[in-house]
C-alpha positions as CSV (number, residue, x, y, z in Angstrom):
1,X,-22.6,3.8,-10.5
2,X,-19.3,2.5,-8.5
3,X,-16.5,3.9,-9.1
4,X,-12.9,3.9,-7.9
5,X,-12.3,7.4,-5.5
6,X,-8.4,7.9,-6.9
7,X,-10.0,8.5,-10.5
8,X,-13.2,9.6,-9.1
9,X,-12.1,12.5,-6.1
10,X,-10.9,16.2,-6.9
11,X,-6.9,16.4,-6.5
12,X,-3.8,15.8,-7.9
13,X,-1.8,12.7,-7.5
14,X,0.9,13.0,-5.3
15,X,3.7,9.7,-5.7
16,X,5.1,8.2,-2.0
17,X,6.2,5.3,-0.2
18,X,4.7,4.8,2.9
19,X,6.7,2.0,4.0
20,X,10.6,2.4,4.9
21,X,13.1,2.0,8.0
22,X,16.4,4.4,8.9
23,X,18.5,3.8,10.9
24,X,16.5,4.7,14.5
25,X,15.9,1.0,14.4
26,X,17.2,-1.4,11.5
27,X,18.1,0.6,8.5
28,X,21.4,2.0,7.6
29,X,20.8,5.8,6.8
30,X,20.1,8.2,9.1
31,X,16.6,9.5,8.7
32,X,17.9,12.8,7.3
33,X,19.8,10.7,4.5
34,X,16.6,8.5,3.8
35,X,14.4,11.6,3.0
36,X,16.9,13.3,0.9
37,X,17.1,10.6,-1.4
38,X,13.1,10.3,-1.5
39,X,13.0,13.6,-2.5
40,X,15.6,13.8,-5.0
41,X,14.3,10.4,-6.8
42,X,10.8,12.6,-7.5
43,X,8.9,11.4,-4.4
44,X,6.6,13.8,-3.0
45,X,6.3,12.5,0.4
46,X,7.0,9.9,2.4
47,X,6.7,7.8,5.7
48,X,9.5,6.7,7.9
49,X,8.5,3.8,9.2
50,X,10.6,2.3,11.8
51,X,10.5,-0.7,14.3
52,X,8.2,0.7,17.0
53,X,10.0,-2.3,19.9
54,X,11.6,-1.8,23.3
55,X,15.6,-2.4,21.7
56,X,15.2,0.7,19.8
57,X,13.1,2.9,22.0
58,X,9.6,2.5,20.4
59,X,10.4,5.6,17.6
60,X,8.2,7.8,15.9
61,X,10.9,9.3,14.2
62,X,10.4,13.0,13.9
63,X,11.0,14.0,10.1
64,X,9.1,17.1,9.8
65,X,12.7,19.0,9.8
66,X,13.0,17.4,6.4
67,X,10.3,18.5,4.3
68,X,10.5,21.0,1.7
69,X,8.2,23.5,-0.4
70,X,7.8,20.0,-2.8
71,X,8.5,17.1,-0.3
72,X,6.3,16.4,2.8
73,X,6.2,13.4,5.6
74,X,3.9,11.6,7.7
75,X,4.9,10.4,11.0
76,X,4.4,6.5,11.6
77,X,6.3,3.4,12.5
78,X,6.2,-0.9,12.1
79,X,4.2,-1.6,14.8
80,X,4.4,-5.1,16.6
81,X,2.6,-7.6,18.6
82,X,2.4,-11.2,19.4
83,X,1.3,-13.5,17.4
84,X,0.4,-14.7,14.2
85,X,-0.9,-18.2,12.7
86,X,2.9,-19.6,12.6
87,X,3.5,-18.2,16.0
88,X,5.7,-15.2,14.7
89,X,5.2,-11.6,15.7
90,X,3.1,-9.9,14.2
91,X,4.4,-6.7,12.1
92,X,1.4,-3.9,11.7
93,X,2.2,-0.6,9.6
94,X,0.7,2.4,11.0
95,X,0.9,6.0,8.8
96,X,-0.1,9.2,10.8
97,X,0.6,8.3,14.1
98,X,1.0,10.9,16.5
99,X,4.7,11.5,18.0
100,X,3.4,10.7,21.7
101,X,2.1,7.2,20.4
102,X,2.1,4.8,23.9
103,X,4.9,1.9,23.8
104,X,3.1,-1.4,23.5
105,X,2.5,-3.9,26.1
106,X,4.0,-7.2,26.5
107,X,0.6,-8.8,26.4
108,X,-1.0,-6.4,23.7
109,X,-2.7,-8.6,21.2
110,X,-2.2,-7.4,17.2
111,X,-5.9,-6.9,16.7
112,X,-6.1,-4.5,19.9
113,X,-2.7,-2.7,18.8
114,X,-4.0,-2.1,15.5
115,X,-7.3,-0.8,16.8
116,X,-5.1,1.4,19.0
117,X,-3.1,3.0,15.7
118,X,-6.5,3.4,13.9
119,X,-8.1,5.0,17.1
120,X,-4.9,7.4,17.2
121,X,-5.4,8.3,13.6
122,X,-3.4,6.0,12.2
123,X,-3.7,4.2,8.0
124,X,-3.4,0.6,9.1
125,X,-1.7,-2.3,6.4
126,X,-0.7,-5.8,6.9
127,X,2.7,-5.8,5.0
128,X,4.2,-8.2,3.5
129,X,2.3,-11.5,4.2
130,X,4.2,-13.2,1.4
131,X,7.3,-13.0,3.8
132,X,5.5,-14.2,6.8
133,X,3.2,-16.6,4.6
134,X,0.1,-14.9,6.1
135,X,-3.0,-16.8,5.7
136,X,-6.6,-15.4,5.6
137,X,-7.1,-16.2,9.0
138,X,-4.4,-14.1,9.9
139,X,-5.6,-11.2,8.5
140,X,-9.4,-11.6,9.8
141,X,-7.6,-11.4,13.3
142,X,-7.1,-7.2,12.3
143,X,-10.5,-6.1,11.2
144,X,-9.7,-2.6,11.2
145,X,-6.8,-2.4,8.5
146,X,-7.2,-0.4,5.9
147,X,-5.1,-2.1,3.2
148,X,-2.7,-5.1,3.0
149,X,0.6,-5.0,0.7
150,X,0.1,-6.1,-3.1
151,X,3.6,-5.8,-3.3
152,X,6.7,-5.3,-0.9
153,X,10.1,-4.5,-2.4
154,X,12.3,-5.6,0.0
155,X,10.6,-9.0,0.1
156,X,10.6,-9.7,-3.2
157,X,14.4,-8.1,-3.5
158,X,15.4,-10.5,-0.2
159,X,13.7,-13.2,-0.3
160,X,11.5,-13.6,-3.5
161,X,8.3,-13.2,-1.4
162,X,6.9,-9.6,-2.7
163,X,3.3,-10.7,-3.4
164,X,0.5,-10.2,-1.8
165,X,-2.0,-11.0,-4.3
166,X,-3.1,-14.4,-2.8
167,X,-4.0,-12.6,0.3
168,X,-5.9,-10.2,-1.4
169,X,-7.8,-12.2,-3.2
170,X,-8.9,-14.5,-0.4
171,X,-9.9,-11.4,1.6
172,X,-12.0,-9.8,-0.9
173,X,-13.6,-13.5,-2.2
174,X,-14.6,-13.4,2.1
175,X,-16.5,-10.4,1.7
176,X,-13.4,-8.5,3.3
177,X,-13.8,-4.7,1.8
178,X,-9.7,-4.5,1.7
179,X,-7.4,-2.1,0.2
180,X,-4.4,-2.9,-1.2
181,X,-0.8,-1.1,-1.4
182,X,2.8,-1.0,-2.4
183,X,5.5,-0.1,-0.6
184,X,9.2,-0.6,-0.6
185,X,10.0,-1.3,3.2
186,X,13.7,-0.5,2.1
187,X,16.8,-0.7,4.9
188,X,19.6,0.4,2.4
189,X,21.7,-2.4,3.4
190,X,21.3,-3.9,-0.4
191,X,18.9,-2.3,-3.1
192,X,15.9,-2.1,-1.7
193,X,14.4,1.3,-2.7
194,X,12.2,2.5,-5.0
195,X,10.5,-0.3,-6.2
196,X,7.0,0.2,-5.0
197,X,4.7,2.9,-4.4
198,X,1.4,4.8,-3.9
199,X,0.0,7.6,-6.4
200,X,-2.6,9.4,-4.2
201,X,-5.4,11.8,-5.5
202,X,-5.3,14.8,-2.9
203,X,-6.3,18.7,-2.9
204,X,-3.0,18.9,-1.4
205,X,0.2,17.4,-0.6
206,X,0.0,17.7,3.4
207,X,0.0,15.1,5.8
208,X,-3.4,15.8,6.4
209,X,-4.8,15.7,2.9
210,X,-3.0,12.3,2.6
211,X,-4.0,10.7,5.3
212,X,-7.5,11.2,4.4
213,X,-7.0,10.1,0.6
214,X,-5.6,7.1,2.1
215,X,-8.4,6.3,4.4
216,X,-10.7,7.2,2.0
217,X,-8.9,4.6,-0.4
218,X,-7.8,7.6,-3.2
219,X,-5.0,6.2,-4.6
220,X,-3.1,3.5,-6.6
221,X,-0.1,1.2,-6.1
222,X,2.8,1.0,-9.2
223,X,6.3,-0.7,-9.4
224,X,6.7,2.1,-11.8
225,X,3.4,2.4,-14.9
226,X,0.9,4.5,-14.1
227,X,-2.5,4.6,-14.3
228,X,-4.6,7.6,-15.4
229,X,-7.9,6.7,-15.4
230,X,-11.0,4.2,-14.7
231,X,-14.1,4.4,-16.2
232,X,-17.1,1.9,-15.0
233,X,-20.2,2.1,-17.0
234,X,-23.4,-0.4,-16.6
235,X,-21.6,-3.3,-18.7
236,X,-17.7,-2.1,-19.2
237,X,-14.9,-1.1,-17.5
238,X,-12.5,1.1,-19.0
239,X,-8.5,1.7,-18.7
240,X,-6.3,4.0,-19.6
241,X,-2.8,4.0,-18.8
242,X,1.2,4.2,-19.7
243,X,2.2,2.3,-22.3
244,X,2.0,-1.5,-21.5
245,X,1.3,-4.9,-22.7
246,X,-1.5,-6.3,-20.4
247,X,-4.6,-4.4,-18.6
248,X,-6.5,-6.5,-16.7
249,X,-9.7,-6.7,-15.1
250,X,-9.6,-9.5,-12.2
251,X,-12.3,-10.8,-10.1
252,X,-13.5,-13.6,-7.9
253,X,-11.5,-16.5,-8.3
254,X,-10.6,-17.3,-11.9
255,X,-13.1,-14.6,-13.0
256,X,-10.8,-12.0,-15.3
257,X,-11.2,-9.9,-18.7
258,X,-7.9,-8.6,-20.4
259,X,-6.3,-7.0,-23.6
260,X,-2.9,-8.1,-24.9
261,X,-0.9,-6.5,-26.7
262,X,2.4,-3.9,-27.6
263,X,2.0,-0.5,-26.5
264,X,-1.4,-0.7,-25.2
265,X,-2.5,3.0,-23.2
266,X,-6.5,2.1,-23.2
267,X,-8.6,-0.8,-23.0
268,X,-12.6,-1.5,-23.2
269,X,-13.3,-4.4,-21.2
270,X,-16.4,-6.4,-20.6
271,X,-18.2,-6.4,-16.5
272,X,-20.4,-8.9,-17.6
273,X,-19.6,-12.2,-16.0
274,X,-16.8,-10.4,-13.2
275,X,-20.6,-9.0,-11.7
276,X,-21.0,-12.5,-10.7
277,X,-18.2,-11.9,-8.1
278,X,-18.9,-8.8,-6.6
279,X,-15.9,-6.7,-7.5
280,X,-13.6,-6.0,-9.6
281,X,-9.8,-4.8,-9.4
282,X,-7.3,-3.5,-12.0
283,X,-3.8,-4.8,-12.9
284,X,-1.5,-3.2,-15.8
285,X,2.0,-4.9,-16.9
286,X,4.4,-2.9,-19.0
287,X,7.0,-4.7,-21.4
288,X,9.5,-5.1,-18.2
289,X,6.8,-6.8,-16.4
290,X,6.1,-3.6,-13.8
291,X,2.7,-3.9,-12.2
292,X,0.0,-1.1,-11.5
293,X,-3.1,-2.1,-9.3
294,X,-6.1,-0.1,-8.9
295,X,-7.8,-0.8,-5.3
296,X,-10.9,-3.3,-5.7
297,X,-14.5,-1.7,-6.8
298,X,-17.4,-3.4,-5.4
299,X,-20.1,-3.8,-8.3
């Protein structure tokens, strides 16, 4: 019977951003600064994420100093490389890279520098392809990423291009077995924080334990409802959630089931013709028009 591993594993959930920049390369806090105000806004982790290039001295910024008893990190960066389908560089997030990471070469390709963060140990994500309208045959270029961005605050926030629906969708329609994330990406030179994150089911909340639940795909991406939990029997899928007005079930192409309604916290909905695609994935909306998405299922 599939099933979705962030409703399905042993754990708790544990809420982060694993996307977000200080200032050791473009930001405007100090990486200090940046994890205090995770921490204090209820996050229980998070990864600082900076601009791995030559102008800022390739950082993995060190931010084990700022964890707590509640509040843990991962070490990563914004990796980059040339070159996409519009001839821009490419940007590659990498969570759980080790501190010694190598500096990139001028002639390192993005697919062999993302190999090169998974082979370290790294989470791999395309972010925000709406911002650099990334096309499918962008993304087949990096074969070994785990996930690409749903949703990017900062995008949306700076340019009103935070989704990364259409990319997901044309992945998974190729066969593509893609995850899918939120993050913020914030600089804190305008608002740019806390709008997009990732729930994580984990035994614990270590860097360890969430890197795995990561790779493993054990978690869930909100602009703020949450989800509690999935349910897939032989002809239904079932929801429960936070209180919203949509729960959808969305599949291949136009392919989609979905309750409306006031207050909605559980839906029943039908597999039957979303089989015919191959998977399915879960959207919720609550009354301010905040997302939730599950990762996809393969039926």
């Amino acid at each position: 019977m599939p099933f979705d591993p962030a409703f399905g594993s042993p754990g708790s959930f544990f809420k982060g951003n694993i996307h977000t920049h200080s200032n050791r390369s473009d930001g405007a806090l100090t990486p200090e600064e940046v994890c205090r105000r995770y921490r204090e806004a209820g996050y229980d982790f998070l990864a600082l994420t900076d601009h791995f290039l030559p102008k800022f001295g390739f950082p993995i910024v060190d931010t084990e100093p700022f964890r707590t008893a509640g509040f843990t990190t991962i070490l990563g960066a914004e990796v980059h490389a040339p070159k996409t389908a519009l001839g821009e560089v490419w940007h590659i997030l990498a969570v759980g890279l080790p501190a010694d990471f190598p500096p990139t070469s001028p002639d390192e390709s993005g697919a062999a520098l993302a190999q090169r963060c998974v082979d370290a140990g790294a989470f791999v994500a395309i972010p925000h392809p709406g911002w650099y309208a990334l096309t499918a045959d962008d993304a087949a270029t990096l074969p070994t990423a785990h996930a690409v961005e749903i949703y990017n605050h900062t995008s949306h926030v700076r340019t009103d291009r935070g989704d990364g629906a259409y990319l997901v969708d044309q992945m998974l329609v190729a066969g593509r077995k893609i995850n899918l994330c939120a993050t913020d990406d914030a600089h804190f030179h305008c608002d740019d924080a806390f709008g997009g994150f990732v729930m994580v089911k984990a035994v614990a909340n270590t860097p360890y334990e969430l890197l795995a639940a990561l790779k493993a795909g054990a978690f869930y991406s909100s602009q703020g409802p949450t989800i509690e939990q999935v349910t897939i029997a032989d002809d239904t899928v079932e929801i429960v959630c936070s209180p919203c007005q949509a729960i959808m079930a969305l599949g291949r192409g136009s392919l989609a089931e979905q309750q409306i309604g006031t207050g909605l916290t559980r839906a029943q909905l039908p597999l039957g013709k979303l089989r015919r695609g191959g998977f399915i994935r879960i959207a919720i909306a609550d009354a301010t028009g905040r997302r939730a998405w599950t990762n996809p299922v393969w039926l």
